[in-house]
Phi, psi and omega in degrees: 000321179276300212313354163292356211230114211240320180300142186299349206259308174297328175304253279259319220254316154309327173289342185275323193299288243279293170318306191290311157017276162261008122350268141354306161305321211266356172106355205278160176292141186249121189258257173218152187274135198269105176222128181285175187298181157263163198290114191294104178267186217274127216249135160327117163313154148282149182290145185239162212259145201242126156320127190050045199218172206219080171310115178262106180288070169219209192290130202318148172203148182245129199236084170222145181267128194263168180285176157271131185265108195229152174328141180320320198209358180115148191286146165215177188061191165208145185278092186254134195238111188231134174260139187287003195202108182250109191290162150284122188285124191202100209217013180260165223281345176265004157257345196251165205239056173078290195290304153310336168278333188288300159305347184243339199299320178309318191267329174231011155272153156245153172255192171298296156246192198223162159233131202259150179329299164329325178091032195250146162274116155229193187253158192215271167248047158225150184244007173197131193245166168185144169236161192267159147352296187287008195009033159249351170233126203261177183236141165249097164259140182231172182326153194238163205070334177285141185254153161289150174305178166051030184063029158283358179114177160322132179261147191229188217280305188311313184286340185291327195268331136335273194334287196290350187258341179289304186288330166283355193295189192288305178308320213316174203215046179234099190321332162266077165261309169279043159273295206299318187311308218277316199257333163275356112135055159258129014294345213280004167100000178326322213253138159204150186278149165261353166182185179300336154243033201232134160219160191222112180263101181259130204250025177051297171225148203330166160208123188302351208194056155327290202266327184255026135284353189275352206221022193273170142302139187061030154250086165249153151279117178253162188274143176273017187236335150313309196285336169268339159301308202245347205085149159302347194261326198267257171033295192314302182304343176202082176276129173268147175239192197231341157348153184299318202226137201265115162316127165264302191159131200240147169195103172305132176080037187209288191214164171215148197221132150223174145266170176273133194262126189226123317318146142319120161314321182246327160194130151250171203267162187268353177256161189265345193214142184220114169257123178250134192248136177273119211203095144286339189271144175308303185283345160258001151277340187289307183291343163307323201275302177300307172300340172115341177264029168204163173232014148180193183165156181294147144193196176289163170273337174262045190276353196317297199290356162270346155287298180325339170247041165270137181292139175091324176281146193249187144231161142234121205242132148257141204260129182087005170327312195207153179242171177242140158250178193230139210217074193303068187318146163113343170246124191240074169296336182291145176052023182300124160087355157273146173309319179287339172297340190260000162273330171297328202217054177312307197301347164322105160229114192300348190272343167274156204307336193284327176267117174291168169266358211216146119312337195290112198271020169230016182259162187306327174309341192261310192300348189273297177324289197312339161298299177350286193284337178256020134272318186302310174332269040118290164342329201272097210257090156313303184271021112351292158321285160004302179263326175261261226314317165311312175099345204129328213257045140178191195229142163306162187208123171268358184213120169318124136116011182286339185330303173269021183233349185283025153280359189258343186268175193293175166278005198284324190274003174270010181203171161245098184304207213203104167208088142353313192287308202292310170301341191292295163300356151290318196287319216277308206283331175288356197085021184246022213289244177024319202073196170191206210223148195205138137287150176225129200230099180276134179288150177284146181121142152075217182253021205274359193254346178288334199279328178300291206291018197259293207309285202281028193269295181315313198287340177294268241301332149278354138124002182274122153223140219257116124280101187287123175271093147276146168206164173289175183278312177336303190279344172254002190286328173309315197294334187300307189303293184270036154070021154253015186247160200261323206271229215216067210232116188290115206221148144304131155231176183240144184261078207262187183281151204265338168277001168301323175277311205284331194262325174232018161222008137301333200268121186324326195242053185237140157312277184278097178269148142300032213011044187238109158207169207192130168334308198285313189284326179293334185267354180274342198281310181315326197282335205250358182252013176275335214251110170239007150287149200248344141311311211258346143333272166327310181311319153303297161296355156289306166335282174334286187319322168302299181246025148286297177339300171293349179253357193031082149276330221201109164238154153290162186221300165203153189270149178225127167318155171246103199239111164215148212258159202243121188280143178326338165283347161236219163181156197303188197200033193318312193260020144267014198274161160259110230244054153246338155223086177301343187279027188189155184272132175247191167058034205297351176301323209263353170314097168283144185267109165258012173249031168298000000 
């Protein structure tokens, strides 16, 4: 079973399997695995009061304007960047299917705000905020001057709130979209401009997380005057945005091309071109790399030690960037027995051991599923991974979108144990003495599809067998959107305040699912973003946390250090990224040129 497994972190990792093994023959007790917190990122301030500003208690954010930054001498060169997954560029929010604004949106979009290593909200185009006494309506003032790409002109009050009326609209195909419906008050008109750069937001009722949805992926500003010269289908494909860097020219599966917007408003880059290249294999970006053709790139963690003996190579590494979860797809509880669920959700099927038939978490059908799932759990030796497949360069994590907050769950709710005998006997008591057979579909990227076949290495030992599904996300996210994939899929999240996640991939009536949603979690989810002190808050989401955990709807499995390496013509650019999405390299205007 191992010897296909080549790399030294699988010797180390196989001899470990080998062991519980025989362990596991001899009858012997599996004792619980000794796991540390995850790794703590930087977690959202209570709000502090900003110049000209009205203190709310959510997330901190400082409302100063930064200068404009412009290249030494001007931009030159390019900047080459290769990705194991190249999206087709195609990004406005009612055509593209998430994953293409999630990867190009960073680069030639800008948002309202940012977010900084620390986890303070700051501004990016809008420079100064006030919320009223009554703490729903809010004044948004933004930046005066900034232009659109292609010569569209100026951006005022209108485009952002068109932008935003696009990304909340009915079509839209944008995983935060019912952020924005909830807190700009869309259709119902709540938002007005008050002159070209003042717009007034009434958000009906309190909302946490007012300002750092402003500061999500796919929340960018388009020009609305682009769109009525040309359309959305042509738009998408050459948007103008406001961004550092101006859309060139794309050829799927090859290349994405931006310039440098020269001058910038906010910085401009010191390269005149950012080519991002499509190189899925690991060992042609490493020799890419090396030669000197590439200046940074996705990789492995165990590419490490061949970049360190590249001449010239830094790393940048964040710690705790993305976390992995484990999703047991398929349980879709709202409106369970309505015409509309089973058109919202075809893939529901109760005949797999994981999925209940009854929503009721106290009838035997849900409690047999939930056996199901916390043997699967349970199967799971995290710090194991941790230590071979990971290299180190991460910590276990026990509640899905919790990583950077699980100093905050109770203590009961920070770990898994590791106890195989036990799972074996939930599977018997569930009616599985046998196991049965499951796909598992690992996000593309990093070591996560070994860490898939590691998982289902585990799941044999208990009599479960894991079939590996790889696909790209690209191939599998349609099925996630329309609710038909079923199975078992180990996914990224980025690690953020957890309704932040939990508010657009719990919710039934979200695009982009965890393949979860559930009566108890939509009324918790409601109660807490209504909540914008952040104790009594938190307080709520522990509930939550509480009964995914206790039900293994939705489990974690470990936060991972973010590591990538920089070729001697550049150098990191760590305490410029926007650390509202850590899972992807940003901010690339900030890429220093040493090849001058």
């Amino acid at each position: 079973m191992f010897d296909r497994f080549k790399k030294p972190s699988f010797i180390l990792f196989s001899s470990l399997m080998l062991s519980l093994l025989v362990l596991v023959a001899c009858g012997s007790s599996a004792t619980e695995a000794p796991q540390a917190a995850a790794p703590k990122a930087a977690a959202p301030k209570a709000e502090s009061k900003a110049p000209g500003t009205t203190a709310v208690p959510t997330a901190a954010a400082v409302a100063t304007t930064a200068p404009v930054v412009k290249a030494p001498s001007g931009p030159s060169g390019t900047f080459n960047y290769a990705r194991k997954d190249l999206f087709p560029y195609n990004v406005f929010p009612t055509l593209t299917q998430g994953a293409g604004y999630f990867f190009h949106g960073f680069t030639g979009g800008e948002n309202l705000m940012s977010r900084n290593a620390e986890g303070t909200l700051i501004p990016r185009l809008m420079k100064e905020w006030d919320v009223a006494a009554d703490g729903v309506t809010w004044t948004f003032k933004l930046e005066e001057g900034v232009q659109f790409h292609k010569g569209y002109g100026e951006m005022t009050a209108e485009d952002v709130i068109w932008s935003m009326e696009r990304i909340g609209s009915e079509n839209s195909k944008v995983a935060y979209r019912s952020n924005i419906l909830r807190i700009w008050g869309i259709p119902e008109g709540r938002t007005k401009a008050i002159d070209d750069y003042t717009i007034e937001v009434d958000t009906g009722v309190p909302q946490y997380d007012t300002l750092s949805t402003l500061s999500f992926p796919h929340i960018s500003v388009f020009s609305k005057k682009q769109i009525a010269d040309v359309g959305e289908e042509v738009a998408t494909k050459d948007v103008a945005a406001t961004g550092p860097w101006s859309f060139e020219e794309h050829e799927a599966g090859v290349f994405t091309r931006w310039s440098a917007v020269d001058p910038h408003w906010r910085k401009t880059p010191e390269w005149a071109e950012l080519d991002w290249r499509h190189i899925p294999e690991e060992s042609t970006r490493i020799a890419n790399f090396q030669t000197g053709l590439l200046d940074s790139m996705e990789m492995n963690l165990d590419s490490i030690p061949a970049v360190e003996q590249t001449e010239g190579a830094t790393l940048m590494r964040v710690p705790g960037g993305t976390a992995v979860a484990l999703s047991f797809y398929g349980n879709w509880y709202v409106g369970l027995g309505t015409p509309e669920h089973k058109e919202r959700a075809p893939g529901y099927d109760p005949s797999l051991p994981w999925i209940s038939g009854n929503a009721d978490p106290e009838s035997e059908e849900w409690k047999t599923a939930a056996k199901v799932r916390t043997a699967l759990s349970i199967a799971i030796d995290r710090q194991l991974i941790v230590d071979t497949l990971l290299l180190g360069e991460a910590q276990p994590d026990p509640v899905l979108a919790w990583a950077a907050n699980v100093h905050k769950l109770p203590p009961e709710l920070r770990q898994w144990e590791f106890n195989p005998d036990k799972a074996r006997e939930l599977l018997a008591e569930a009616g599985y003495p046998d196991g049965f057979t499951l796909d598992i579909t690992p996000v593309s990227g990093y070591n996560y599809p070994e860490v898939s076949e590691a998982i289902g290495q585990m799941w044999e030992l208990i009599g479960v067998k894991a079939k590996q599904q790889n696909m790209t996300y690209a191939t599998i996210r349609p099925q996630i959107v329309n609710r038909t994939y079923n199975q078992v899929y180990s996914h990224q999240h980025v690690a953020v305040d957890p309704l932040d996640r939990w508010a657009i991939a719990f919710r039934a009536g979200n695009a982009w699912n965890f393949g979860v949603d559930h009566p108890i979690l939509e009324e918790l989810m409601d109660k807490a973003a209504g909540i914008v002190d952040e104790d009594e808050r938190y307080a709520v989401e522990v509930e939550a946390a509480r009964f995914t955990y206790e039900n293994a709807l939705a489990v974690g499995l470990f936060a991972q250090n973010l590591v990538w390496p920089m070729s001697a013509r550049t150098a990191p650019w760590f305490e410029h990224m926007n650390f509202s999405e850590t899972r992807q390299l940003t901010s690339f205007e900030w890429a220093p040129n040493n090849s001058r």
